[in-house]
C-alpha positions as CSV (number, residue, x, y, z in Angstrom):
1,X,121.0,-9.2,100.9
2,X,121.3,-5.5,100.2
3,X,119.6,-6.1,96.5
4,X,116.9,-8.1,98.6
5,X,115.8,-5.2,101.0
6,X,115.4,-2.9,98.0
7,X,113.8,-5.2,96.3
8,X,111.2,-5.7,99.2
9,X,110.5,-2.0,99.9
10,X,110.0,-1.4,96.1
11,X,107.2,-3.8,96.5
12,X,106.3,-2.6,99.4
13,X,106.0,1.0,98.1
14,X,104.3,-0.3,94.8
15,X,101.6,-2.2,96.3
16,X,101.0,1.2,98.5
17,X,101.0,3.2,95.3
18,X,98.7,0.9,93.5
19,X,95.9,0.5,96.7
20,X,96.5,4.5,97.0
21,X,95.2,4.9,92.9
22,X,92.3,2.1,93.7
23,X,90.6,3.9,96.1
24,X,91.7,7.6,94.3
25,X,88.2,9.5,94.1
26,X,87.6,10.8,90.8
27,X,86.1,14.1,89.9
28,X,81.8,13.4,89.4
29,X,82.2,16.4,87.0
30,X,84.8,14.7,84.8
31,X,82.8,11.3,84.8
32,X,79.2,13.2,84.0
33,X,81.0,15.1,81.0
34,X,82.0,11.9,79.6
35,X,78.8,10.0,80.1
36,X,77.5,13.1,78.5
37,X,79.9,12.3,75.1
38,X,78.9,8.8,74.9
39,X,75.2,9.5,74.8
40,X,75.3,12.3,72.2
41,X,77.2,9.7,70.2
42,X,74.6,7.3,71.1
43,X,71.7,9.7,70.1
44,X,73.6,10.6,66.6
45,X,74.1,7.0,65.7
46,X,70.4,6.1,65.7
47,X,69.4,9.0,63.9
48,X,71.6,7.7,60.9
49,X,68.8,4.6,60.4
50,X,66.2,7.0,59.3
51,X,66.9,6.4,55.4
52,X,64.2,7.2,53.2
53,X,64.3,3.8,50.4
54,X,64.3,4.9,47.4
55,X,63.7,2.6,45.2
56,X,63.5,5.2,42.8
57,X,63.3,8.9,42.6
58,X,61.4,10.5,45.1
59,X,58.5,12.9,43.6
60,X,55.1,14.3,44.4
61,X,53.3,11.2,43.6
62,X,55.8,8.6,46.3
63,X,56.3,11.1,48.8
64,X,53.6,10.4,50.9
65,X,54.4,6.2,50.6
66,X,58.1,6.3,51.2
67,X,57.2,8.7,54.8
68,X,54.4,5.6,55.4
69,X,57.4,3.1,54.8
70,X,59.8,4.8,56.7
71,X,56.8,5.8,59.7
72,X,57.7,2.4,62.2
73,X,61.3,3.6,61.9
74,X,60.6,7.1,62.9
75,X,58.7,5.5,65.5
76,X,61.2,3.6,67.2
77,X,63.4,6.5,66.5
78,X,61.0,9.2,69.0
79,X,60.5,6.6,71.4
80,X,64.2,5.6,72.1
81,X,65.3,9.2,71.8
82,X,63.1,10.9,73.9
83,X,63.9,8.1,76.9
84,X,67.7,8.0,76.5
85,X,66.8,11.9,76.9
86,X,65.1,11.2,79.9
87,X,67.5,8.5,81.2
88,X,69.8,11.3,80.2
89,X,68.4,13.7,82.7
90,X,68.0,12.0,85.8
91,X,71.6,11.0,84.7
92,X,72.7,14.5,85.6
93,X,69.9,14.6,88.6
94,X,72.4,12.1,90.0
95,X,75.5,13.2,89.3
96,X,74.6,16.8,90.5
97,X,74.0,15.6,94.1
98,X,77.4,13.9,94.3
99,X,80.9,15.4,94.1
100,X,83.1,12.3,94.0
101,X,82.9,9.0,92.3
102,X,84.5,5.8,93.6
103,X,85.7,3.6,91.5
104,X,82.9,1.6,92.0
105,X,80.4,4.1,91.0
106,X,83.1,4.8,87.6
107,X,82.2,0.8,86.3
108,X,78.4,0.9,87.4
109,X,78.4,3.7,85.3
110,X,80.3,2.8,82.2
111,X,77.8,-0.8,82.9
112,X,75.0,1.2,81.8
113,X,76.5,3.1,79.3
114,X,77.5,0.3,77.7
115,X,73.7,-1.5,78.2
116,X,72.6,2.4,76.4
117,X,75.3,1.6,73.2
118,X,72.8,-1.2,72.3
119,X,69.7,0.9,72.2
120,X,70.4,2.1,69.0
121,X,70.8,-1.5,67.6
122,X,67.6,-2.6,69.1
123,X,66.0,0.5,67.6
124,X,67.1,-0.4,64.3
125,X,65.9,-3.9,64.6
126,X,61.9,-3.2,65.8
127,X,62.4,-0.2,63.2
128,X,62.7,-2.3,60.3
129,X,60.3,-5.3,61.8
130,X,57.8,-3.6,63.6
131,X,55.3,-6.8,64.4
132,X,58.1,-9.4,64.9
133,X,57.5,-11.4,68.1
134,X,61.4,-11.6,68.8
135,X,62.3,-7.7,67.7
136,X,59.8,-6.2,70.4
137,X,60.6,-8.6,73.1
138,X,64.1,-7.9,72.8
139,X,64.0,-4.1,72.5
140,X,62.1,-4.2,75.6
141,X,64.4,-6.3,77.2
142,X,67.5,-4.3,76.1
143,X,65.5,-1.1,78.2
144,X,64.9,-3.3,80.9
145,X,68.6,-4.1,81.6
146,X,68.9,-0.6,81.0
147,X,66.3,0.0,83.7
148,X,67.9,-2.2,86.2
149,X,71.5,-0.1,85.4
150,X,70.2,2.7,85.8
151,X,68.8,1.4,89.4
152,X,71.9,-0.4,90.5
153,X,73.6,3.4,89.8
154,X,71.4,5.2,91.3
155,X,71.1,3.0,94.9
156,X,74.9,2.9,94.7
157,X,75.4,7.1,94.1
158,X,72.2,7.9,96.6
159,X,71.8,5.0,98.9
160,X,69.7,6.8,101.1
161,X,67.1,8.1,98.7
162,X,64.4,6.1,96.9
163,X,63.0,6.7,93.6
164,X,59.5,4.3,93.0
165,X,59.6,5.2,89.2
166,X,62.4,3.1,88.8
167,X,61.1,0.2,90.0
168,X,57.8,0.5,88.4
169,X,60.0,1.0,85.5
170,X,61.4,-2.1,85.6
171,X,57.9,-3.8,86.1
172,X,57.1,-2.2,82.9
173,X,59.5,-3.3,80.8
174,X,59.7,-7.0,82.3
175,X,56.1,-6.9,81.2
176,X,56.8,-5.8,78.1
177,X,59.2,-8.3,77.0
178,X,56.2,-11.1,78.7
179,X,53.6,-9.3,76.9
180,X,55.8,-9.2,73.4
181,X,54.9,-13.1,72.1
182,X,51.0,-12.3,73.1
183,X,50.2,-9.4,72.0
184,X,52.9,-7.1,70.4
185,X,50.8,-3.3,70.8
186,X,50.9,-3.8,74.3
187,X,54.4,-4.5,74.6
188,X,54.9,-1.4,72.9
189,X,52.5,0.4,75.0
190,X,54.3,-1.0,78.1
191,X,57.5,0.7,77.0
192,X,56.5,3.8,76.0
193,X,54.3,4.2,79.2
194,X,57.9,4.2,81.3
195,X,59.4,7.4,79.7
196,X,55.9,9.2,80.0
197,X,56.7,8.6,84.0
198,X,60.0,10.1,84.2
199,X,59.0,12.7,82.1
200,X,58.9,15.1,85.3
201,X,62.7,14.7,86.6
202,X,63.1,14.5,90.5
203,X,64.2,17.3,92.7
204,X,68.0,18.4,92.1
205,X,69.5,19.3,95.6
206,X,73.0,20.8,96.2
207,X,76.0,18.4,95.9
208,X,76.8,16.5,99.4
């Protein structure tokens, strides 16, 4: 009977523990530092694709036609670099006016950190076939899940302030991937008009 008392309050006090470390805040500091980590990693890893092919040894004369081979890479390159720079910004516009994250928050944001790990891959994929129906569509639609992370995120961290970039962002982007099996240079166009809109960050007020 004795053993089944202590048994009880040692679940008792376990399952208080446990509840006690679900709904633990956690520092916003520690969890913007580490976002901060993954995207540098994220940024590094795409540069890495930007290979010169030498089919044989560069000189004066090839110069110019390797940097015209490698041009749709470098392309894709800017264009996903300067908006996980941007995404990266607003990132911190977020996490500035905040001074706790819930648990909740933590996964939303690991979510879209994770949807930001497979930029680089669809950068390397439009990179190397620039006019392919199926490589622009799916770029797009990699930074419109992105898009609607980044959104979920943000309405969770700062439910009562709207932002009407993102959703034109998303508009965008959904467009894009549409736009992708019709006519391919607006599809791009469609994705690099988002970044030019969030190229001016919102206001930063104090932490609340």
């Amino acid at each position: 009977m004795l053993i089944n008392e202590n048994l009880l309050k040692k679940t008792i006090l376990t399952n208080f523990h446990s509840k006690k470390i679900l709904t633990m805040n956690i520092s916003s500091n520690r969890l913007e530092a580490f976002s901060d980590g993954i995207i540098v990693i994220i940024i590094t890893i795409m540069v890495f694709d930007l290979k010169i092919p030498l089919e044989e040894s560069l000189t004066s004369e090839n110069f110019w036609k390797n940097i015209k081979i490698l041009s749709p890479k470098f392309i894709s390159y800017t264009l996903s670099f300067f908006t996980l720079a941007i995404m990266w910004v607003n990132h911190h516009q977020i996490f500035h006016q905040i001074t706790k994250a819930t648990p909740t928050l933590l996964w939303l944001n690991i979510f879209l950190l994770f949807l930001m790990s497979l930029i680089p891959l669809a950068t390397t994929i439009i990179g190397s076939n620039p006019f392919l129906v199926e490589a622009v569509a799916f770029y797009a639609f990699i930074f419109w899940l992105n898009a609607l992370a980044f959104l979920f995120l943000r309405k969770y961290a700062l439910p009562t302030k709207t932002n009407f970039r993102h959703y034109f962002g998303i508009i965008f982007y959904f467009l894009a991937v549409v736009l992708a099996f019709f006519e391919v240079y607006f599809a791009f166009f469609c994705v690099a008009f988002v970044p030019i809109m969030y190229f001016v960050p919102e206001k930063i007020n104090q932490k609340s």
